[in-house]
C-alpha positions as CSV (number, residue, x, y, z in Angstrom):
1,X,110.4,121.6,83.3
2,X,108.1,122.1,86.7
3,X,107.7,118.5,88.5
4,X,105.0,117.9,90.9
5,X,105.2,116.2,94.4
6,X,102.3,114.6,96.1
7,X,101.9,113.4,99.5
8,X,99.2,110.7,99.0
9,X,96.7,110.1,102.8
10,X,93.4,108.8,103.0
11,X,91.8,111.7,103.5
12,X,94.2,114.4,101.5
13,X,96.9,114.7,98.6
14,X,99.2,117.4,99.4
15,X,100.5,118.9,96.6
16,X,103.6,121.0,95.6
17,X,105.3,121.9,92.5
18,X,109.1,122.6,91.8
19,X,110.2,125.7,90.3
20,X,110.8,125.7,86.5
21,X,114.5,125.5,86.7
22,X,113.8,122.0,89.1
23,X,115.5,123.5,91.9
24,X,112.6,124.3,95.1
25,X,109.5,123.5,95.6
26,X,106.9,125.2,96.8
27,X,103.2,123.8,98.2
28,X,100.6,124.8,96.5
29,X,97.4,123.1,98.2
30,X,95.7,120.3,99.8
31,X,93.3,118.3,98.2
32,X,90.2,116.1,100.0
33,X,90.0,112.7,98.9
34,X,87.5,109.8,100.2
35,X,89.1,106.6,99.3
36,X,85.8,104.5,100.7
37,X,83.8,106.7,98.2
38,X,86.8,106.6,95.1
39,X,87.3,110.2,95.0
40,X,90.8,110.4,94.5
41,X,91.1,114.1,93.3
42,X,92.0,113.3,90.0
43,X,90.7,116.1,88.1
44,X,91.8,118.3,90.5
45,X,95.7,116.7,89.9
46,X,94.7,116.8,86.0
47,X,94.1,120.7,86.6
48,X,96.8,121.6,88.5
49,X,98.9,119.6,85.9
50,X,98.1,121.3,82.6
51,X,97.8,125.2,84.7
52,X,101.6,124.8,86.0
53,X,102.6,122.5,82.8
54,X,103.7,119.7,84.7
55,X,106.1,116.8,83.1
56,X,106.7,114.7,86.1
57,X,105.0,113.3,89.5
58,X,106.9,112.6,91.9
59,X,104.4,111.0,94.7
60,X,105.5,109.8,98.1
61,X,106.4,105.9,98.9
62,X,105.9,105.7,102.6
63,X,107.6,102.4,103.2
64,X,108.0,100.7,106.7
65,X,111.7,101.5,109.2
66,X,112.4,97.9,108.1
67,X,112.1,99.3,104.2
68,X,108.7,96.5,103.6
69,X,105.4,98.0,101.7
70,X,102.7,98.3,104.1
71,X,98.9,99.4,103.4
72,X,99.5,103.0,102.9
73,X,102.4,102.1,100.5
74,X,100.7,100.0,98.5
75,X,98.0,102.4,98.5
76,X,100.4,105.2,97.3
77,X,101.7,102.8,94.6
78,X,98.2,102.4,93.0
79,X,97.9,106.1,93.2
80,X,101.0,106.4,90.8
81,X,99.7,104.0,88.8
82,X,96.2,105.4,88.1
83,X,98.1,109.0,87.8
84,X,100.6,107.4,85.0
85,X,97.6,106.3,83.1
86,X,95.2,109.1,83.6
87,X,97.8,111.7,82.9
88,X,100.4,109.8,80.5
89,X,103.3,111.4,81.9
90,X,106.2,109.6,84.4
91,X,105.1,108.9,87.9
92,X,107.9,108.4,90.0
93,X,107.2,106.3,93.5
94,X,110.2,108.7,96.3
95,X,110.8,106.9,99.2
96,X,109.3,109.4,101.9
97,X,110.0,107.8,104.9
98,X,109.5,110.3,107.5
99,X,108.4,113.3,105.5
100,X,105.4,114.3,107.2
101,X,107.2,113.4,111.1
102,X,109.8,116.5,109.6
103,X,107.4,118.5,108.2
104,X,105.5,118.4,111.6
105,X,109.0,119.1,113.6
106,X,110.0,122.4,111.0
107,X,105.8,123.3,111.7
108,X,106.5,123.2,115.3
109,X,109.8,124.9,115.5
110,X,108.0,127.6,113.6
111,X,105.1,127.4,116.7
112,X,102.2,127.1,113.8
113,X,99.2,126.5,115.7
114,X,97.9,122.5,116.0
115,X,94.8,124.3,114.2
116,X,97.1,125.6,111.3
117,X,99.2,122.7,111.4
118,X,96.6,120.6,110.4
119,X,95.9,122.2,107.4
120,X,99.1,122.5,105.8
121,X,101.0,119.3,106.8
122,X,100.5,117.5,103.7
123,X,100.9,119.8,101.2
124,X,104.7,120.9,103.6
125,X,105.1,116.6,103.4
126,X,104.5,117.2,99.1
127,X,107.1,120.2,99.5
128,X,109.5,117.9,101.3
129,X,109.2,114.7,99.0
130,X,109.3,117.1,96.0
131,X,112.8,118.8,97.3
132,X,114.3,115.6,98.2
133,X,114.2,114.5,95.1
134,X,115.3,117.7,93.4
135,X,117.8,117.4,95.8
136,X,118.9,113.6,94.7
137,X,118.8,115.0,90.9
138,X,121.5,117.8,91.3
């Protein structure tokens, strides 16, 4: 059963997908989104689901330090939700407090270019939301 992580922005949905035993996962790309204009990347998600035969999103909760919803989160909630309903399959909301700050430091460490980094931060965030929850299931 492959499961899928997303790292919900306003600009990009990174995206990674576990391996079909559930045990890594691996990024596989960054989508563009434009909230203002409602271009979610749906069908791209829809695509990506039925090519890898997906039974499970796992999308990222960023909630506050203090553990409250903010903008972002509630954003990332309604994401889930419109996925659940597009896709009928279980959309699970993982607390990813912190992903993308530790997907920047293992980015750096590997001295990725700020250029580079840019363009794969949200889809090493999905990877790291994705694994943490593998992770939790084992």
């Amino acid at each position: 059963m492959r499961i899928m992580g997303l790292d919900v922005g306003s600009k990009t949905v990174g995206v990674a997908i576990s391996d079909e035993l559930g045990w890594t996962a691996q990024g596989i790309e960054t989508i563009s989104i434009n909230e203002e204009k409602g271009q979610f990347g749906f069908k791209r998600v829809e695509e990506l689901v039925k090519s890898y035969q997906v039974e499970k999103i796992v999308v990222g909760f960023p909630k506050n330090m203090n553990n409250t919803v903010g903008p972002r989160g509630e954003a990332s909630k309604s994401y889930g939700n419109m996925l659940k309903e597009l896709l009928n399959l279980p959309v699970i909301l993982w607390d990813e407090r912190l992903s993308t700050m530790a997907a920047e430091r293992v980015l750096l460490e590997a001295d990725v270019s700020r250029k580079k980094r840019k363009k794969v931060i949200d889809k090493m965030a999905a990877v790291m939301i994705l694994q943490g929850f593998l992770d939790s299931q084992k």
